[in-house]
ChimeraX commands (.cxc) that place a marker at each C-alpha (Angstrom):
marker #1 position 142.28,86.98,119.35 radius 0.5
marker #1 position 145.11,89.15,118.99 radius 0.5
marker #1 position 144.05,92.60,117.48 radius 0.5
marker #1 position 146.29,94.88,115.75 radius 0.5
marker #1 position 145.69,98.72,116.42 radius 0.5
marker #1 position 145.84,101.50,113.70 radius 0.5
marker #1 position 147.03,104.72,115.68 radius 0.5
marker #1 position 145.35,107.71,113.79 radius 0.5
marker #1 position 144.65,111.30,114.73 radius 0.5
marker #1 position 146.68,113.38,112.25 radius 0.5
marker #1 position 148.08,114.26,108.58 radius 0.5
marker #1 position 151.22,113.14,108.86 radius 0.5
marker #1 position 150.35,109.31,108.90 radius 0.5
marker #1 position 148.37,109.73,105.67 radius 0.5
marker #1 position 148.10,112.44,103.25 radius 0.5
marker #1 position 143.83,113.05,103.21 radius 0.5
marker #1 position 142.12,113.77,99.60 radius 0.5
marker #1 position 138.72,115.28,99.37 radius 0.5
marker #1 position 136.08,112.59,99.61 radius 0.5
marker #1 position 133.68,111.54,96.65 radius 0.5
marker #1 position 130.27,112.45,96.95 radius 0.5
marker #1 position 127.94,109.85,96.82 radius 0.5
marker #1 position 126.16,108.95,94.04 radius 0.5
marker #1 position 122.88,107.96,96.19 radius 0.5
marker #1 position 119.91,109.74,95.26 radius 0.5
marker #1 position 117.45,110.90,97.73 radius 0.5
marker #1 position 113.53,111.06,96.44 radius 0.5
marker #1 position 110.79,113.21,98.02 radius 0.5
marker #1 position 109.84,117.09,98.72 radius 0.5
marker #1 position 113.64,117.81,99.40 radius 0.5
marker #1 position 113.08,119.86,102.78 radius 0.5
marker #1 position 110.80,117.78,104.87 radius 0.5
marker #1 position 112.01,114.37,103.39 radius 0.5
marker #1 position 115.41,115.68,104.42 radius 0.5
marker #1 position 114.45,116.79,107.82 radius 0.5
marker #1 position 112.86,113.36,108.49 radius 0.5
marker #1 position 115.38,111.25,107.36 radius 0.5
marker #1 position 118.46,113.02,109.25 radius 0.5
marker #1 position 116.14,113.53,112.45 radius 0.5
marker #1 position 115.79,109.61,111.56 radius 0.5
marker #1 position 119.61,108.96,111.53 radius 0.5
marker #1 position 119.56,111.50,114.61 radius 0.5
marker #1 position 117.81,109.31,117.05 radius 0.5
marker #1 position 114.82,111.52,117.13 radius 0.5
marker #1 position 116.13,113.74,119.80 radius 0.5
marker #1 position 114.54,116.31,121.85 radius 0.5
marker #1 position 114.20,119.49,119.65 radius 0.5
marker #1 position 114.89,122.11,122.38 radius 0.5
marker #1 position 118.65,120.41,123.71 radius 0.5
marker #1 position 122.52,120.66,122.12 radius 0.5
marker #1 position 123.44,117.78,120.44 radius 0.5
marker #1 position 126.39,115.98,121.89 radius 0.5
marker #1 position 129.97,116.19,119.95 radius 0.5
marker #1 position 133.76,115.49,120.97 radius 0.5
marker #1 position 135.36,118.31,122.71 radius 0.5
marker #1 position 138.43,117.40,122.30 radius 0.5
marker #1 position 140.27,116.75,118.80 radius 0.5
marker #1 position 139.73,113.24,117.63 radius 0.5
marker #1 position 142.27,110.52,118.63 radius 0.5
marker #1 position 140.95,107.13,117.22 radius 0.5
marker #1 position 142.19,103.63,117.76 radius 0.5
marker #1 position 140.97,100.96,115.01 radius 0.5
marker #1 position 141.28,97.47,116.30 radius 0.5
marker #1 position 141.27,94.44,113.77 radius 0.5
marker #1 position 143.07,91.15,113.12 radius 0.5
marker #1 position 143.69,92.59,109.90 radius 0.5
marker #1 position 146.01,95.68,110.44 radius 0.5
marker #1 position 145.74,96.61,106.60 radius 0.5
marker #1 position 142.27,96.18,107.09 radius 0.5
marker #1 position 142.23,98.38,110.20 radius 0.5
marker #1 position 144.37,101.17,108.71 radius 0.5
marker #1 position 141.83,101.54,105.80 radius 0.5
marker #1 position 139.43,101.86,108.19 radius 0.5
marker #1 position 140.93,104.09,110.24 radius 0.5
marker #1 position 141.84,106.68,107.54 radius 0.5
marker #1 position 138.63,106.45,105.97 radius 0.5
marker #1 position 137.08,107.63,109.26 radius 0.5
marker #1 position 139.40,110.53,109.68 radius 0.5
marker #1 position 138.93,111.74,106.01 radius 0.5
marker #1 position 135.44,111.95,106.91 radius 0.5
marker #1 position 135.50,113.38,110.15 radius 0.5
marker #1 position 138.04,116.16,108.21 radius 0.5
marker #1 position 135.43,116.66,105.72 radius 0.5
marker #1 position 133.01,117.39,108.80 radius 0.5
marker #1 position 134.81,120.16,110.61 radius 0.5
marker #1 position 135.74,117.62,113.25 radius 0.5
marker #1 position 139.50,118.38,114.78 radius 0.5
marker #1 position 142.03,115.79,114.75 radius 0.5
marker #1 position 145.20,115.00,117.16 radius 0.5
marker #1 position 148.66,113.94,115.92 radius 0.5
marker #1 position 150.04,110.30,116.07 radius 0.5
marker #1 position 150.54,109.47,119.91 radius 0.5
marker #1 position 147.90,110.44,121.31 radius 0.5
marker #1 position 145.91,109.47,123.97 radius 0.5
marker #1 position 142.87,107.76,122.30 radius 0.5
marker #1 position 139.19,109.20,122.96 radius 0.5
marker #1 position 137.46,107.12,119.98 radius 0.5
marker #1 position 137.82,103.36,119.14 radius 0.5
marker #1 position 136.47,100.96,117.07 radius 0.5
marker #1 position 136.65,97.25,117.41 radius 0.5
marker #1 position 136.31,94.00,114.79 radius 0.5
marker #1 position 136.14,91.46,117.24 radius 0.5
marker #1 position 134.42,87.93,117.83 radius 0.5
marker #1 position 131.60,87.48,120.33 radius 0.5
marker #1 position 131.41,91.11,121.14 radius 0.5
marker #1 position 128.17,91.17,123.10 radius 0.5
marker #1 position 129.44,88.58,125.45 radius 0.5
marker #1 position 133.05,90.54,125.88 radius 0.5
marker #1 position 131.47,93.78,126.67 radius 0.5
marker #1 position 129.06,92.23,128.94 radius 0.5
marker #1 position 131.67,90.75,130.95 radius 0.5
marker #1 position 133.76,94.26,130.95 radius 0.5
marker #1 position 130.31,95.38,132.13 radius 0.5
marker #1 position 129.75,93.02,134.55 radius 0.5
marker #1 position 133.12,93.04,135.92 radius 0.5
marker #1 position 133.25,97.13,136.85 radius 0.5
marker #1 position 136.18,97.88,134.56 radius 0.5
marker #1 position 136.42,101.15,133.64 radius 0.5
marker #1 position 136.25,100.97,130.21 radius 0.5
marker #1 position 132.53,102.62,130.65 radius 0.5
marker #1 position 133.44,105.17,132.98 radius 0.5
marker #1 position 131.14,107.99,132.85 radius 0.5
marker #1 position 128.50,105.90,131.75 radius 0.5
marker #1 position 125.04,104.39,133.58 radius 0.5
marker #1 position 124.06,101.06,134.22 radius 0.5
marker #1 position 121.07,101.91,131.85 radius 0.5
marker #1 position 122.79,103.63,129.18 radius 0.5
marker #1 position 125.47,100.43,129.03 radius 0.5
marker #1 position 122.70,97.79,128.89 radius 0.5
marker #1 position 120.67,100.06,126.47 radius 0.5
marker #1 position 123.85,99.92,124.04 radius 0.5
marker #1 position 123.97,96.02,124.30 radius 0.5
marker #1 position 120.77,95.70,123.39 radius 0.5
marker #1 position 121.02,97.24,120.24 radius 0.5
marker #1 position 119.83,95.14,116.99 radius 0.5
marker #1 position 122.75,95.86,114.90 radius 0.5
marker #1 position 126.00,93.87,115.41 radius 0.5
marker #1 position 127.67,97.00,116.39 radius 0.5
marker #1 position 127.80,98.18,119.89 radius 0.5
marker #1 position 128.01,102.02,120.65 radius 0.5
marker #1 position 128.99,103.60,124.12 radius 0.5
marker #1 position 129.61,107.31,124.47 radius 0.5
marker #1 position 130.36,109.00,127.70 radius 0.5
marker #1 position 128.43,112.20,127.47 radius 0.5
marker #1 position 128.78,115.35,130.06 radius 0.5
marker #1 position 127.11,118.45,130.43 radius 0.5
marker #1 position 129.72,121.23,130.27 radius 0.5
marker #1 position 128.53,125.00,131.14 radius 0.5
marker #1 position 130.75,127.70,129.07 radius 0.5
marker #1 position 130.31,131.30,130.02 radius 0.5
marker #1 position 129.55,133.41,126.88 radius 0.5
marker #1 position 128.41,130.33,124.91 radius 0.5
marker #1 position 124.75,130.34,126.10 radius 0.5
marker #1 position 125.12,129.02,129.10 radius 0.5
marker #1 position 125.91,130.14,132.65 radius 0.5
marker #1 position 126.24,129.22,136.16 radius 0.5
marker #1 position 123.76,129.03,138.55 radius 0.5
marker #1 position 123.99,132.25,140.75 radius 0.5
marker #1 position 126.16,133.96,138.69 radius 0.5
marker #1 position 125.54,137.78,137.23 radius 0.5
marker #1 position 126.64,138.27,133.76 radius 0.5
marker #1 position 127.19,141.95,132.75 radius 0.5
marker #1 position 125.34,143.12,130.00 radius 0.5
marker #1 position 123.69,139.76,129.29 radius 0.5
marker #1 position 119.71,138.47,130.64 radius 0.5
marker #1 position 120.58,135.25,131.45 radius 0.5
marker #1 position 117.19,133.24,130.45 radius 0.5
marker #1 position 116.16,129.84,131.61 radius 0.5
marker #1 position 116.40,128.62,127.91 radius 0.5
marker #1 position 120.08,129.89,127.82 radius 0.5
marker #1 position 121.57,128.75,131.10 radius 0.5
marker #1 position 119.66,125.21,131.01 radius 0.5
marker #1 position 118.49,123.83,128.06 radius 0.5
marker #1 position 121.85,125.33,125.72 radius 0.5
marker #1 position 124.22,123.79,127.90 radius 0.5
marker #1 position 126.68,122.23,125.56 radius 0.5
marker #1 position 126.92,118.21,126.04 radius 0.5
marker #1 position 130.43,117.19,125.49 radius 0.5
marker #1 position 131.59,113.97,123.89 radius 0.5
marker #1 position 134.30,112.55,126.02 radius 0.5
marker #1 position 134.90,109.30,124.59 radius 0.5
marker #1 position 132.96,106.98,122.35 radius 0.5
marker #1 position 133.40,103.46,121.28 radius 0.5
marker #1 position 131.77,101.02,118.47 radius 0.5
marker #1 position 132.43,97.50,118.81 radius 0.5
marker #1 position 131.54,95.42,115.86 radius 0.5
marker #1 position 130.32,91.44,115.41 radius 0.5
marker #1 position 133.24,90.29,113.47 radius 0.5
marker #1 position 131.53,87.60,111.86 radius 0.5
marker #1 position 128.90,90.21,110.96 radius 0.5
marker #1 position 130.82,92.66,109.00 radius 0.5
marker #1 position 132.00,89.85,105.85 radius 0.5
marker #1 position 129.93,90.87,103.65 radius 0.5
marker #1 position 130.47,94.90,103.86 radius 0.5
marker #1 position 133.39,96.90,102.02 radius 0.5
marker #1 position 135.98,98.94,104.33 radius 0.5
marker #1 position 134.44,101.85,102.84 radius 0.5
marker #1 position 130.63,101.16,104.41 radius 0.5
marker #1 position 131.89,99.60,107.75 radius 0.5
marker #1 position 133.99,103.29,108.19 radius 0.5
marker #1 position 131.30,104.99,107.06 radius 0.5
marker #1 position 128.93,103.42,109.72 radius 0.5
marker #1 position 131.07,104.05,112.48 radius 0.5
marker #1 position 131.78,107.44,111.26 radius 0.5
marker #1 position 128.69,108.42,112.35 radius 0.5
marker #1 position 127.54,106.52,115.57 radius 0.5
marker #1 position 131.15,107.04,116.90 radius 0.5
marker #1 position 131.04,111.08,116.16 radius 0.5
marker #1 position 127.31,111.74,116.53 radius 0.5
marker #1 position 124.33,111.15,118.37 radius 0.5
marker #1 position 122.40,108.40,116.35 radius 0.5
marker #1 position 120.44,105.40,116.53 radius 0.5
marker #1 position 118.90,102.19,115.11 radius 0.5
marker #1 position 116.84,102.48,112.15 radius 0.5
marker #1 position 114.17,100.44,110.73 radius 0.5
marker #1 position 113.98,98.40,108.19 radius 0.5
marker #1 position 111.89,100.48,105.75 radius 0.5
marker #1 position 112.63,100.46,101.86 radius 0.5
marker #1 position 112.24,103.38,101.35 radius 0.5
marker #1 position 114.67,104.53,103.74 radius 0.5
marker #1 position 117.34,102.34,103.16 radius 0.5
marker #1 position 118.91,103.79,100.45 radius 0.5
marker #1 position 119.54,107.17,101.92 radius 0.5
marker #1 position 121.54,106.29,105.29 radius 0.5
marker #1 position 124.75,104.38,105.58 radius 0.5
marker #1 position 122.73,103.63,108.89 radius 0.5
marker #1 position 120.77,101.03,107.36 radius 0.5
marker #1 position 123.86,98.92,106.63 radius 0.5
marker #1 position 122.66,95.80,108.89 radius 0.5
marker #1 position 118.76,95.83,108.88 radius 0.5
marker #1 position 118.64,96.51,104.74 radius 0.5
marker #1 position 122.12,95.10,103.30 radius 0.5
marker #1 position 120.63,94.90,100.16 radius 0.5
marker #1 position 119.23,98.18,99.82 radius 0.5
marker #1 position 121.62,100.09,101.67 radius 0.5
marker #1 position 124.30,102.48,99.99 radius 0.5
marker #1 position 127.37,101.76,99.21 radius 0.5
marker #1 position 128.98,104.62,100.97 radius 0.5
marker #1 position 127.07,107.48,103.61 radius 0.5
marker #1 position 124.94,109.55,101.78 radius 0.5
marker #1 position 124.66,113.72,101.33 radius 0.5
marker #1 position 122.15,113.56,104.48 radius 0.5
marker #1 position 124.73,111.38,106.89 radius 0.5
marker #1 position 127.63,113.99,105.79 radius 0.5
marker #1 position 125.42,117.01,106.00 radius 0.5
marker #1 position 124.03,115.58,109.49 radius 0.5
marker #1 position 127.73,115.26,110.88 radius 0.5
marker #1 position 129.37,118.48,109.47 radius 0.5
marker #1 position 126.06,120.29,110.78 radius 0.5
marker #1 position 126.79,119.07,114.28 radius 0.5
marker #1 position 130.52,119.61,114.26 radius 0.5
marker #1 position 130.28,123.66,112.45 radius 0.5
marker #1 position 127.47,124.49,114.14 radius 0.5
marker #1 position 127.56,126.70,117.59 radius 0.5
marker #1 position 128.06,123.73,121.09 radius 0.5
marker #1 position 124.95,125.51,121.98 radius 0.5
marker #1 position 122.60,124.75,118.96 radius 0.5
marker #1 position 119.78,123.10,119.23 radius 0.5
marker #1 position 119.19,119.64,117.94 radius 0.5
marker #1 position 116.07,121.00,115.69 radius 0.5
marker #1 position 118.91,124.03,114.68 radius 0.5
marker #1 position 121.39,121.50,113.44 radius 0.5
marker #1 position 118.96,119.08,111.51 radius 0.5
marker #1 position 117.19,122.04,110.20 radius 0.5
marker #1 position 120.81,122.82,109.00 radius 0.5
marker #1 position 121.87,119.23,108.00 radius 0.5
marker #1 position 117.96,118.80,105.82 radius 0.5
marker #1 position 118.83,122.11,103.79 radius 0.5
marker #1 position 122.47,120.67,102.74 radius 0.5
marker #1 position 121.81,117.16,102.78 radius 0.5
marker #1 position 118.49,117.70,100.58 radius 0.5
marker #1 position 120.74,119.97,97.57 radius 0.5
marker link #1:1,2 radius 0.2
marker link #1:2,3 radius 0.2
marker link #1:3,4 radius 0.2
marker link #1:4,5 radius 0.2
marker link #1:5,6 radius 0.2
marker link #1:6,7 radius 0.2
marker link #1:7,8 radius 0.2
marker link #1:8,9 radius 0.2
marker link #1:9,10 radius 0.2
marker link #1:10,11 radius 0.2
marker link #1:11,12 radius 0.2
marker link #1:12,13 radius 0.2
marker link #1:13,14 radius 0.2
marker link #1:14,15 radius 0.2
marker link #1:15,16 radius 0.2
marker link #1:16,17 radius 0.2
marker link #1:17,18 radius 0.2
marker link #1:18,19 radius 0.2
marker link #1:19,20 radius 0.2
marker link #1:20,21 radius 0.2
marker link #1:21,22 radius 0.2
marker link #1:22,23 radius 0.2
marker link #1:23,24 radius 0.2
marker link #1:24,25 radius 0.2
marker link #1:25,26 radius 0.2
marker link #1:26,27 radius 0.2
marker link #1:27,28 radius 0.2
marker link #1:28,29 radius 0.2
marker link #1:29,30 radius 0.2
marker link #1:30,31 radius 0.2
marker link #1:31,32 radius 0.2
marker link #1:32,33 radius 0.2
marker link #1:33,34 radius 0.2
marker link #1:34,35 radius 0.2
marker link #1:35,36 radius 0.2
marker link #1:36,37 radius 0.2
marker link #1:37,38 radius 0.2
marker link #1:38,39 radius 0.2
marker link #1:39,40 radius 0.2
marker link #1:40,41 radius 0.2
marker link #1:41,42 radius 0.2
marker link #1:42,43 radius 0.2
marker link #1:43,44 radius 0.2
marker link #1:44,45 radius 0.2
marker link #1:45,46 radius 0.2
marker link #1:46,47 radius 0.2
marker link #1:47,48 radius 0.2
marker link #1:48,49 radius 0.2
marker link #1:49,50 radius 0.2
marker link #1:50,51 radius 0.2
marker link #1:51,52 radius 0.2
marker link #1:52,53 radius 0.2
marker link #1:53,54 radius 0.2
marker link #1:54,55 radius 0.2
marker link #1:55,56 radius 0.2
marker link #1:56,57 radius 0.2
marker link #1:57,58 radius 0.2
marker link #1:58,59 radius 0.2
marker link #1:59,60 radius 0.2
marker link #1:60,61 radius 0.2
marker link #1:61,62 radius 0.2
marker link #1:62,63 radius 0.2
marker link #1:63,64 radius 0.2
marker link #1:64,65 radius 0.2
marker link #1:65,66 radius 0.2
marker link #1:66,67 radius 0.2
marker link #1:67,68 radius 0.2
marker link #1:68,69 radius 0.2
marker link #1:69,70 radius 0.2
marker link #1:70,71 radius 0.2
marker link #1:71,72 radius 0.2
marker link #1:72,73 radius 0.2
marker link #1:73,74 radius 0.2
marker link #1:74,75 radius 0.2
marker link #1:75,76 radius 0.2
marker link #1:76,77 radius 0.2
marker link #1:77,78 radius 0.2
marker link #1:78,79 radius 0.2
marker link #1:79,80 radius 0.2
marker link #1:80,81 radius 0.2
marker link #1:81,82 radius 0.2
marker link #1:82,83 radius 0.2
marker link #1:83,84 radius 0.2
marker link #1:84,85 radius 0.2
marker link #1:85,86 radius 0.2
marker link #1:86,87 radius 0.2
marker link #1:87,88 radius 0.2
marker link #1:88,89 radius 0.2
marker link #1:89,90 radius 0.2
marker link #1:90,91 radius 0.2
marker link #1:91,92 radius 0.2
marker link #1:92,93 radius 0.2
marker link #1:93,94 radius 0.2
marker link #1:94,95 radius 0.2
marker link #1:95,96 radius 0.2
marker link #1:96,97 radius 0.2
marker link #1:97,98 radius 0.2
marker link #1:98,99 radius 0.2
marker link #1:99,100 radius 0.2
marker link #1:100,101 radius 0.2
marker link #1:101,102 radius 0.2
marker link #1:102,103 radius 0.2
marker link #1:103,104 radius 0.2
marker link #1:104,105 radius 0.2
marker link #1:105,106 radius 0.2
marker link #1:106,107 radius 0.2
marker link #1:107,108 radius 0.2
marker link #1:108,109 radius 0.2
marker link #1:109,110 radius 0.2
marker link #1:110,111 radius 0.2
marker link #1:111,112 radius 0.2
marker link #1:112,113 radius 0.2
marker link #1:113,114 radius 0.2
marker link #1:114,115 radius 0.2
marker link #1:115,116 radius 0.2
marker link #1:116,117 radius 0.2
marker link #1:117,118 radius 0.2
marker link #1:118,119 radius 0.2
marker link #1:119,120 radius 0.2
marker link #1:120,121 radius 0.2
marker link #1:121,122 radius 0.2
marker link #1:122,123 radius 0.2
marker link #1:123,124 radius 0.2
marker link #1:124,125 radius 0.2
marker link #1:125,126 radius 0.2
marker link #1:126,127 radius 0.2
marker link #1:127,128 radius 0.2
marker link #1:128,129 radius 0.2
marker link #1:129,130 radius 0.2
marker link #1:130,131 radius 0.2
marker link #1:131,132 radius 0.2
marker link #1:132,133 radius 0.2
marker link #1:133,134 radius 0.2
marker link #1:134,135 radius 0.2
marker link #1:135,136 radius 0.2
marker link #1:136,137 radius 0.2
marker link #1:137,138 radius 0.2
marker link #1:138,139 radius 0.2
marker link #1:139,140 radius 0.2
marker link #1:140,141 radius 0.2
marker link #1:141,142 radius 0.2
marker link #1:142,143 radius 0.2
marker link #1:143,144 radius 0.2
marker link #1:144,145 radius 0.2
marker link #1:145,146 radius 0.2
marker link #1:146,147 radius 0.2
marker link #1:147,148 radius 0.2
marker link #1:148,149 radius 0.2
marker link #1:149,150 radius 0.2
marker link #1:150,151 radius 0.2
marker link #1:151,152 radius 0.2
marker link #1:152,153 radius 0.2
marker link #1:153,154 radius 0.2
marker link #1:154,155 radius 0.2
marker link #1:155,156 radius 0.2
marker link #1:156,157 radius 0.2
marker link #1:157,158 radius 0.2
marker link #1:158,159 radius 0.2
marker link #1:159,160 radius 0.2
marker link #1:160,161 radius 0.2
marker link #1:161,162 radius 0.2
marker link #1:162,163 radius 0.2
marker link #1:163,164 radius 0.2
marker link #1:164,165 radius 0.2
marker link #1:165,166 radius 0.2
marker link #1:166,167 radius 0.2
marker link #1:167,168 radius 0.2
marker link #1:168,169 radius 0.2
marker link #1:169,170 radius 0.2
marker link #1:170,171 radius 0.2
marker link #1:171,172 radius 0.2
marker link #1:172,173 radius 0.2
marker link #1:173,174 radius 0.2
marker link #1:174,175 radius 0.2
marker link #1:175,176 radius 0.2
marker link #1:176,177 radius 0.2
marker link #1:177,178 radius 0.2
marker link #1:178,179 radius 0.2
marker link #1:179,180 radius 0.2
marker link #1:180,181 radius 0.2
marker link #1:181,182 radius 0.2
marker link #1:182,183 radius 0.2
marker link #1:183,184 radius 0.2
marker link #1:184,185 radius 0.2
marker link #1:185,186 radius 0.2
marker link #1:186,187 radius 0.2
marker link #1:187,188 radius 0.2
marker link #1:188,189 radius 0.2
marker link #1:189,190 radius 0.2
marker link #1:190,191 radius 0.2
marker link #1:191,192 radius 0.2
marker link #1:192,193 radius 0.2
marker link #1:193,194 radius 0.2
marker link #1:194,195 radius 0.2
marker link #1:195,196 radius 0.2
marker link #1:196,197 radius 0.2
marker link #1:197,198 radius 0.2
marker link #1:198,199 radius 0.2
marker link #1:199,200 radius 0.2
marker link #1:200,201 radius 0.2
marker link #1:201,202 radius 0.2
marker link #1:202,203 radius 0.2
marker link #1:203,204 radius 0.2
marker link #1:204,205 radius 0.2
marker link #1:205,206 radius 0.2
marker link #1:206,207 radius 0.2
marker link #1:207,208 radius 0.2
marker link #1:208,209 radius 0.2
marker link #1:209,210 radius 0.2
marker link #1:210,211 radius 0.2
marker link #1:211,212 radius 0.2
marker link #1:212,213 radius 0.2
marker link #1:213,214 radius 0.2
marker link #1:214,215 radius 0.2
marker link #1:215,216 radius 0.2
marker link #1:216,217 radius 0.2
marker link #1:217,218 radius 0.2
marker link #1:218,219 radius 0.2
marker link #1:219,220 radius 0.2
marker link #1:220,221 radius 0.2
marker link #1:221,222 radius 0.2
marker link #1:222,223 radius 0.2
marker link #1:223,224 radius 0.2
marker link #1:224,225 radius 0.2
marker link #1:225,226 radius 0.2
marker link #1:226,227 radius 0.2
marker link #1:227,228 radius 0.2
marker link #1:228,229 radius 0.2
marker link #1:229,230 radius 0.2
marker link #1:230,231 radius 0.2
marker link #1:231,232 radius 0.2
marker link #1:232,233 radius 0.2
marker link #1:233,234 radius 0.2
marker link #1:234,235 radius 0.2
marker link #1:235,236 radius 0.2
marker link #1:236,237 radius 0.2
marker link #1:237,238 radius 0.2
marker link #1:238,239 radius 0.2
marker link #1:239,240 radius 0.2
marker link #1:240,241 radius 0.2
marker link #1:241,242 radius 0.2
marker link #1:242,243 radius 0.2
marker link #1:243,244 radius 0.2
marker link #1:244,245 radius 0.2
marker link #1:245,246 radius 0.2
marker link #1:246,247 radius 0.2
marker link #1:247,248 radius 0.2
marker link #1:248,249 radius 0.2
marker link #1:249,250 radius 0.2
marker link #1:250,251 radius 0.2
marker link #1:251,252 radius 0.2
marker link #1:252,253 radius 0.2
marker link #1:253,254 radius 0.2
marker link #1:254,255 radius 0.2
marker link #1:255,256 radius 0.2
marker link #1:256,257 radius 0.2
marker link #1:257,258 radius 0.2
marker link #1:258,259 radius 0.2
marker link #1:259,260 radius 0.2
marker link #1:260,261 radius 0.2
marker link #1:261,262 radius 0.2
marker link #1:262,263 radius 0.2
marker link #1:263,264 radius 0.2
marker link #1:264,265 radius 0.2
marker link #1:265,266 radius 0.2
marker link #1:266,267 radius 0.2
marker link #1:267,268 radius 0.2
marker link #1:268,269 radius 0.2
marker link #1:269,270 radius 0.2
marker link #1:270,271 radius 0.2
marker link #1:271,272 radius 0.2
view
C-alpha cells in the first residue's frame, strides 16, 4: 500500500481554532470518580515517579491512503496537543511522532521487529512485544529515557549542589522521563466505523501520554475516548474533559511531578 504522509508541526499549514468541549457527561462524587477514571486512562502508574512527555516540540507524521483523510487527522491532533500546552515544530521537520492507517499492522511491525530495524530504537525486546500484544487494533511504541536536569529536582550522582539538600526522593525518583519518539499504528480495516475526529482523538492521547488499555466496563465507557475499540457503542464521540485535563496536566505541569501530582491535577479539572 502506498501511504500518503501529512507533514504537521506548525501554524502556518493550518490556522488552529479553539476546540469544542465535549458534551460527555461524567457521573459520580466528582473528585474520586475523576481521580479513578484518569489514573484509569493513565495506565495506573506508580504514584511516586514523573510521568513521561515529549521533550522536544512535536513533529508528527500522519500516514494514510487517504491524504485528505490523513490531513484531518493530523490537524486535529495538533489542535489538541495546542490546547494541552504541548509545543509544536514548523513544517520540515524531522518527525518524533507518527501515526499509521495501515493493513495487517501486527504482522508489519512484527517483521520490523523481527528484522532489527531501527524503527524501535531505544526500545526493549519486552516493551516491543508488550505493545503488540495490545487488544486494541492500535499499536503504541514510545522510546522513553531518563534525563537528569540540575535545578529541576534532580541531580547527579556525586555531585554537591550549593544551597540545595539533595534528597533521595529528589535525585531518584523526580528524574524527569523524556519522550523521545512515539508511534501508533492502527488496523486499517479496524478504524471504518470511527469519525476522523475519535480516531485523532485516540491517538492524541496514547501518542502524547502515558496510557493504556481499558476495560470494557459501561460505566466507564462513556467518559474516555480510550474506550473507542472495546465499547464502540458506548464510547464518546470525541475525548472527554478527563482525557484533555489528563494531557494538559502532564504537559503544564513541572518534568518533575509526580504521576499522583498530575492526576490529582487532571481529577480536579477534568471533574468541573
Amino acid at each position: 500500500m502506498r501511504l500518503s504522509l501529512a507533514f504537521l508541526g506548525a501554524a502556518s499549514l493550518f490556522a488552529t481554532a479553539p476546540l469544542h468541549a465535549s458534551t460527555t457527561t461524567e457521573s459520580g462524587p466528582p473528585e474520586a470518580s475523576s481521580l479513578a477514571l484518569v489514573r484509569t486512562v493513565a495506565g495506573h502508574p506508580e504514584d511516586r515517579r514523573p510521568l513521561a512527555k515529549l521533550r522536544s516540540p512535536l513533529c508528527l507524521v500522519v500516514a494514510a491512503e487517504d491524504q485528505d483523510f490523513a490531513r484531518v487527522v493530523a490537524k486535529r491532533i495538533i489542535d489538541n496537543a495546542r490546547a494541552a500546552g504541548v509545543r509544536t515544530r514548523s513544517a520540515g521537520c524531522s518527525p518524533n511522532a507518527l501515526v499509521s492507517f495501515t493493513d495487517d499492522a501486527r504482522a508489519q511491525m512484527q517483521a520490523v521487529r523481527d528484522g532489527g530495524r531501527k524503527l524501535f530504537r531505544r526500545m526493549s525486546e519486552k516493551e516491543i512485544d508488550a505493545a503488540l500484544a495490545g487488544r486494541d487494533p492500535a499499536y503504541v511504541f514510545q522510546a522513553v529515557e531518563m534525563t537528569p536536569r540540575i535545578g529541576e529536582g534532580d541531580a547527579e550522582f556525586g555531585v554537591s549542589t550549593s544551597g540545595d539538600n539533595w534528597t533521595s526522593e529528589r535525585s531518584i525518583l523526580r528524574t524527569p522521563e523524556d519522550l523521545l519518539t512515539t508511534m501508533v499504528v492502527f488496523e486499517e480495516r479496524a478504524t471504518g466505523g470511527f469519525s476522523p475526529v475519535q480516531l485523532a482523538d485516540y491517538a492524541t492521547l496514547r501518542l502524547l501520554a502515558p496510557t493504556a488499555e481499558v476495560a470494557a466496563d459501561a460505566a466507564l465507557a462513556p467518559r474516555t475516548i480510550l474506550s473507542m475499540f472495546v465499547a464502540p457503542a458506548e464510547a464518546p464521540r470525541e475525548w472527554t474533559a478527563s482525557d484533555r485535563a489528563y494531557l494538559r496536566a502532564l504537559y503544564t505541569m513541572p518534568r518533575t511531578a509526580f504521576a499522583h501530582e498530575v492526576l490529582a491535577a487532571a481529577a480536579a479539572k477534568g471533574g468541573r
